[in-house]
C-alpha distance (Angstrom), angle and dihedral (degrees) to the residues before:
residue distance angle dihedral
X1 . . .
X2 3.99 . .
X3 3.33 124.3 .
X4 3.51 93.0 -121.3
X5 3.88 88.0 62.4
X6 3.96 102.4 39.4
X7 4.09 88.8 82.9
X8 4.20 86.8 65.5
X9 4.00 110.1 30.8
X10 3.70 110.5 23.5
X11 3.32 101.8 103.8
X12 3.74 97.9 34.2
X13 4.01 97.0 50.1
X14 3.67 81.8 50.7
X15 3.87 101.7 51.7
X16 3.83 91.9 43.8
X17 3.95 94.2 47.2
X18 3.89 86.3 51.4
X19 4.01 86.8 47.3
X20 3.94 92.8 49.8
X21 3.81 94.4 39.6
X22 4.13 79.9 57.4
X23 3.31 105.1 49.2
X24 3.78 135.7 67.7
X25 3.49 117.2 -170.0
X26 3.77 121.9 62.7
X27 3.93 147.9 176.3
X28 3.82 110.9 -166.9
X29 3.62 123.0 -168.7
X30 4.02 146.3 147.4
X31 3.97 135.5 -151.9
X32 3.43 139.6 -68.5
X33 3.41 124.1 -61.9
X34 3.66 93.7 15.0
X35 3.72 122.5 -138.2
X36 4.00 132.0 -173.3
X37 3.18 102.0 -63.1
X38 3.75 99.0 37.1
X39 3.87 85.1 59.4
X40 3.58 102.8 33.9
X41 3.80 89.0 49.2
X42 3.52 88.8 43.1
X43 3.99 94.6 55.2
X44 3.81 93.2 32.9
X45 4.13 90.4 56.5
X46 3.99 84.5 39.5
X47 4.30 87.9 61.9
X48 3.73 97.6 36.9
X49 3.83 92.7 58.1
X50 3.77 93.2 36.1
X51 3.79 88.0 50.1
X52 3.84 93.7 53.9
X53 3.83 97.0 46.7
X54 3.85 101.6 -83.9
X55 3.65 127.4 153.6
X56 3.94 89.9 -132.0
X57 3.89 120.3 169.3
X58 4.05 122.3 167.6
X59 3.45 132.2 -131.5
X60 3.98 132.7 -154.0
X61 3.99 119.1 152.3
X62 3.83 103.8 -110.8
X63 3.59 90.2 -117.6
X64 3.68 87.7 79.4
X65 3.52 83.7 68.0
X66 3.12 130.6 133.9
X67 3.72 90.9 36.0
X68 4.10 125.5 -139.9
X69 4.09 107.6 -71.5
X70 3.45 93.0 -103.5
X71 3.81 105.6 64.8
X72 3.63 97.8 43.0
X73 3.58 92.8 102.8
X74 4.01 89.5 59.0
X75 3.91 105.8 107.3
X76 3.96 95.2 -116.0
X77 3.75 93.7 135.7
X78 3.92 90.0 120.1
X79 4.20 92.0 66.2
X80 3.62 112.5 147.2
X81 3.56 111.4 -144.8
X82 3.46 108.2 177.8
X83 4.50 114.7 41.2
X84 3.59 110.0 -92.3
X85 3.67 124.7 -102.2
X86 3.99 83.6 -101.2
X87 3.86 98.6 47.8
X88 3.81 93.2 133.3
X89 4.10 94.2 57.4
X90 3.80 79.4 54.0
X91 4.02 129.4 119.6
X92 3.99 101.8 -151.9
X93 3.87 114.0 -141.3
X94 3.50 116.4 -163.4
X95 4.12 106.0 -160.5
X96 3.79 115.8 -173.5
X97 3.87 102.4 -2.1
X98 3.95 122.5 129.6
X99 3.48 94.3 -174.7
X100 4.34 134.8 39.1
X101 4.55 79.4 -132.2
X102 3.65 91.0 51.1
X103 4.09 82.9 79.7
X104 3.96 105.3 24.0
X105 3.38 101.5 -173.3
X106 3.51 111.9 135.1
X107 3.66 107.1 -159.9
X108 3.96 76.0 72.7
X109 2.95 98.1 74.0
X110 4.27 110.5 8.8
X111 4.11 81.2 94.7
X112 3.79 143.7 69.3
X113 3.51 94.8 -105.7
X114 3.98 118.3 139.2
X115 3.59 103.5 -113.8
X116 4.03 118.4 -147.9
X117 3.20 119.4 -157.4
X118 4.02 123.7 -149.9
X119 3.89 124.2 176.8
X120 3.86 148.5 113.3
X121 3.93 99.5 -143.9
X122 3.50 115.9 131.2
X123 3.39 91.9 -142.4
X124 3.88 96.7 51.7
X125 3.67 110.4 144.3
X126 3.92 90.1 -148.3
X127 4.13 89.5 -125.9
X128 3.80 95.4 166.7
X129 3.96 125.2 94.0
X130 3.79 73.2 -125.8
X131 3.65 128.7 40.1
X132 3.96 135.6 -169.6
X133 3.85 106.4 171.2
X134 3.81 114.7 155.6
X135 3.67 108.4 177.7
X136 3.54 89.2 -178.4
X137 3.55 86.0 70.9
X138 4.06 119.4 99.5
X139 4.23 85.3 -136.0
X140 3.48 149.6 -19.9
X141 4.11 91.6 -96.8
X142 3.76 87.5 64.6
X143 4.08 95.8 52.9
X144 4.14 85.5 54.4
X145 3.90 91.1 50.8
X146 3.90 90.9 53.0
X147 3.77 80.5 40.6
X148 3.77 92.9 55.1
X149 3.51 98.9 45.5
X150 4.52 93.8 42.5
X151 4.35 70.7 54.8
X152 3.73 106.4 56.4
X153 3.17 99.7 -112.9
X154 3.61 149.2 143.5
X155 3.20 127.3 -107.3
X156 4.20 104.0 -153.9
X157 3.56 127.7 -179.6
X158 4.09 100.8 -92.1
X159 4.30 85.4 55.3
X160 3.41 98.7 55.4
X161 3.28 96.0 39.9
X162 3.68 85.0 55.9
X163 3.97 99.3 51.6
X164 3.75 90.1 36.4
X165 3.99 83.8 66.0
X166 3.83 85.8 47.4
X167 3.74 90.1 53.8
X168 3.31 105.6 51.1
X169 3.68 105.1 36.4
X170 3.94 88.7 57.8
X171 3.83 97.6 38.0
X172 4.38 82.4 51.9
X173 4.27 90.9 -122.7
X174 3.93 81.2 -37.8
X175 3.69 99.3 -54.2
X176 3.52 114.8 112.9
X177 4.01 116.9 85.2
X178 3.73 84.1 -104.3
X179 4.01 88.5 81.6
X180 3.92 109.1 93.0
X181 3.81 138.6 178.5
X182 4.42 80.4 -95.1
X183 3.62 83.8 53.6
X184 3.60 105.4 60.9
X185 3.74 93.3 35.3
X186 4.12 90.5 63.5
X187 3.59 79.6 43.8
X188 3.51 96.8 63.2
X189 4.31 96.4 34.5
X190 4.22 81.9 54.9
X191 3.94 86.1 49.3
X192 3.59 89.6 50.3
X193 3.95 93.3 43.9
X194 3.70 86.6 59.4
X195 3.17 120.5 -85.9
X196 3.81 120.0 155.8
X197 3.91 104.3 -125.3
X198 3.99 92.8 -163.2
X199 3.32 101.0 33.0
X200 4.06 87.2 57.9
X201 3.45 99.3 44.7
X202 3.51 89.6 48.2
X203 3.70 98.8 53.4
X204 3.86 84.8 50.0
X205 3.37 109.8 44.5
X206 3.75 109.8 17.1
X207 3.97 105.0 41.9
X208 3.49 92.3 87.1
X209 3.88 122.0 153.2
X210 3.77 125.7 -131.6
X211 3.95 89.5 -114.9
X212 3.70 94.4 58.0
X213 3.48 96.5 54.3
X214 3.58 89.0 48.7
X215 4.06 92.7 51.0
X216 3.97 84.6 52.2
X217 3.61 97.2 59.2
X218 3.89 93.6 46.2
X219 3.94 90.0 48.1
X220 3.76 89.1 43.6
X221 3.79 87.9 48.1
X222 4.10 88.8 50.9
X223 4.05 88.9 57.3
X224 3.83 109.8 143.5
X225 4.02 119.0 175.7
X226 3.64 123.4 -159.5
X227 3.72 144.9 171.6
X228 4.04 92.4 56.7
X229 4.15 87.0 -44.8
X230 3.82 90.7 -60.5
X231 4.24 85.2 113.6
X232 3.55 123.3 47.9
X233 3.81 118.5 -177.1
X234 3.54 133.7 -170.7
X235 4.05 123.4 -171.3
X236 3.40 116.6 -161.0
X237 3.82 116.4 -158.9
X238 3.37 143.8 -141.4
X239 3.89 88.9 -124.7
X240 4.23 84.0 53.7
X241 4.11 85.0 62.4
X242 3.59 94.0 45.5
X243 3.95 94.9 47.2
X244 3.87 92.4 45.2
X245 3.34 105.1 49.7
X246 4.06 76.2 -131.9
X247 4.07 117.5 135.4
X248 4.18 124.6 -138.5
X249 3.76 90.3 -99.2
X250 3.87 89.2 60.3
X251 3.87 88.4 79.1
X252 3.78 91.9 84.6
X253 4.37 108.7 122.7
X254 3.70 87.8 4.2
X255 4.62 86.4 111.1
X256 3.48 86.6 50.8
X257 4.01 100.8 71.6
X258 4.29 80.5 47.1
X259 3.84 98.7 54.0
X260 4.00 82.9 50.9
X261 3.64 94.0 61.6
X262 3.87 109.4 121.5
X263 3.79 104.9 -96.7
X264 3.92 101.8 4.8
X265 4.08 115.2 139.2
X266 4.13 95.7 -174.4
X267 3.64 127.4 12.3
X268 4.22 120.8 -164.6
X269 3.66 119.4 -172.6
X270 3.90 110.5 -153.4
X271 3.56 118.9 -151.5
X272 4.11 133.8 168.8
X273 3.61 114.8 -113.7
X274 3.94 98.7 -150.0
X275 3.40 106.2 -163.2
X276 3.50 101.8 -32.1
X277 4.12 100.2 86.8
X278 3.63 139.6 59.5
X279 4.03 89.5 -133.3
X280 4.06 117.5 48.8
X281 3.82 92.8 -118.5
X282 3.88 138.2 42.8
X283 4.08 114.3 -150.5
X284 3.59 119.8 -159.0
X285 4.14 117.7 -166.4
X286 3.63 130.8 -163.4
X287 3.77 126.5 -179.1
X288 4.10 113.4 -143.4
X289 3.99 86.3 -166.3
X290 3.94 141.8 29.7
X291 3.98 85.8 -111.5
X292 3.73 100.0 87.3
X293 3.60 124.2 45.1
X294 4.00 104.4 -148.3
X295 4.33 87.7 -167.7
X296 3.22 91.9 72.9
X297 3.87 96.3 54.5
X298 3.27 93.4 45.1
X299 3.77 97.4 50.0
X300 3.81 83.4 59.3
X301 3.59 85.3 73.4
X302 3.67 103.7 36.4
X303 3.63 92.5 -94.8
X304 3.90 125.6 114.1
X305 3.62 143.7 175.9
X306 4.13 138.2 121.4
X307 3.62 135.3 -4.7
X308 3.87 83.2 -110.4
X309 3.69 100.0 15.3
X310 3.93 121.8 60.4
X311 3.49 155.4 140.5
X312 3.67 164.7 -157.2
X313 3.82 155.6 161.3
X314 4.31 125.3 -128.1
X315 3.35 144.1 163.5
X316 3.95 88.7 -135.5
X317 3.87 112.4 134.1
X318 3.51 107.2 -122.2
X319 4.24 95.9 -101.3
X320 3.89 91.5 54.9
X321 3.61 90.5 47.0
X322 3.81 96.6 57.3
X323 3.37 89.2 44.1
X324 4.15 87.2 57.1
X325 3.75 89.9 43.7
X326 3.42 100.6 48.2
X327 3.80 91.4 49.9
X328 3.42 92.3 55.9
X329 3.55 98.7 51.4
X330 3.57 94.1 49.6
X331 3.92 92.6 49.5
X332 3.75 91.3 49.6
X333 3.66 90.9 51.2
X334 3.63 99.4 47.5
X335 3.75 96.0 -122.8
């Protein structure tokens, strides 16, 4: 680890690579909706533990499934989605989650099991009975690198690859103010462990079906900014599905042509959940400046997430939720 990191996770890497070197038997997964990082963390974790002996199985909830375009090509075909038969001989390793809610499963938690807790939010709620959150971390996959190598172990091709994915997806290609000097050296020990820089990238960024494309343009065409442009909002329908051809886990990137809008502060995409969500609508936030803190909207809601990354679910109709939005932006900026 970097000096510039010992002060904050020393002790805590430390206690939780003694506690995984100890134990034998473990379920590993990561929250909701899972991202990047959740999934490259959750993969990369997966292969460290395997690789030193571990009984290791994962866990997403199969309505995660199928997962956005872009991380289909991650080798997750071993996903548990019901608890093993074993579950209560099980160490439970949350990966990636800010909040216990942000995977509410409750044979998770209904047990004894020791729950360890792994995450760089800065709004982590330290849940576990033991906790490594380094929020001065760029992601979750870079926490199970320093992990791996604290462990002994070896960091082949099919991890890096894994926690590469992790790392860029969450540092967006290295551009957000997440991205550190820590950052880019893991970047370039993964590169040098194997991973294929093109080949990644590729399969991220460039696999992109004919429907998606098609669902961007009609949620680009839906734009709507608010609060003297400083919110711009985009819903994304039910009907927009249906007329693409384009499924919910096609929304991936779409926020990210929003928060670029000239003069925009935060930028939610809206879209319906179907049947697929507890709460009628799914909310994504992204902050294009350090002046609004899109966490704490989304907590409001029972959501989470970054300073500049966030989000959460409601049953708010799309006028009401503006309205909430809009608020909040304007009392975070003062104005």
């Amino acid at each position: 680890m970097s000096a510039s990191r010992a002060d904050v996770a020393t002790s805590d890497i430390e206690r939780v690579s003694a506690e995984l070197l100890s134990r034998d038997r473990f379920l590993l997964t990561a929250h909701e909706g899972p991202d990047g990082d959740a999934l490259g963390s959750l993969l990369g974790m997966h292969q460290l533990l395997s690789q030193l002996g571990k009984d290791s199985v994962m866990f997403l909830a199969a309505k995660e499934f199928p997962l956005p375009i872009e991380y289909r090509f991650l080798p997750l075909e071993e996903v548990f989605h019901e608890p093993p038969a074993d579950m209560a001989d099980r160490t439970v390793v949350f990966l990636d989650c800010g909040n216990i809610d942000r995977m509410p499963v409750d044979f998770l938690t209904a047990g004894d099991n020791v729950v360890v807790n792994i995450d760089h939010h800065h709004d982590n709620t330290r849940f576990g009975d033991i906790n490594l959150v380094d929020f001065n971390a760029s992601c979750t996959a870079e926490i199970v690198y320093d992990l791996a190598l604290l462990m002994g172990a070896q960091v082949t091709p099919e991890m890096a690859s894994a926690l590469y994915v992790g790392l860029i997806t969450d540092t967006g290609k290295f551009m957000y103010e997440n991205t550190n000097a820590h950052t880019h050296r893991v970047a370039a020990e993964l590169i040098d462990a194997g991973v294929d820089v093109d080949d990644t990238y590729r399969r991220l960024y460039e696999h992109v079906p004919l429907e998606k494309l098609r669902l961007v343009a009609r949620a680009l065409g839906a734009i709507q900014c608010h609060c003297n442009n400083r919110l711009a909002v985009s819903y994304i329908t039910s009907a927009d599905y249906e007329a693409t051809g384009a499924g919910e886990e096609m929304t991936e990137g779409v926020i990210d042509h929003l928060r670029s809008i000239d003069g925009t502060k935060v930028a939610a995409v809206v879209r319906d959940l179907g049947n697929r969500g507890r709460a009628a609508r799914k909310v994504s936030l992204r902050a294009s400046e350090g002046d609004v803190d899109v966490s704490v909207i989304a907590r409001k809601h029972g959501g989470g997430g970054h300073k500049r990354a966030a989000g959460f679910s409601t049953d708010l109709e799309l006028d009401d939720l503006v309205a909430f939005l809009c608020g909040e932006v304007v009392s975070q900026l003062g104005s």
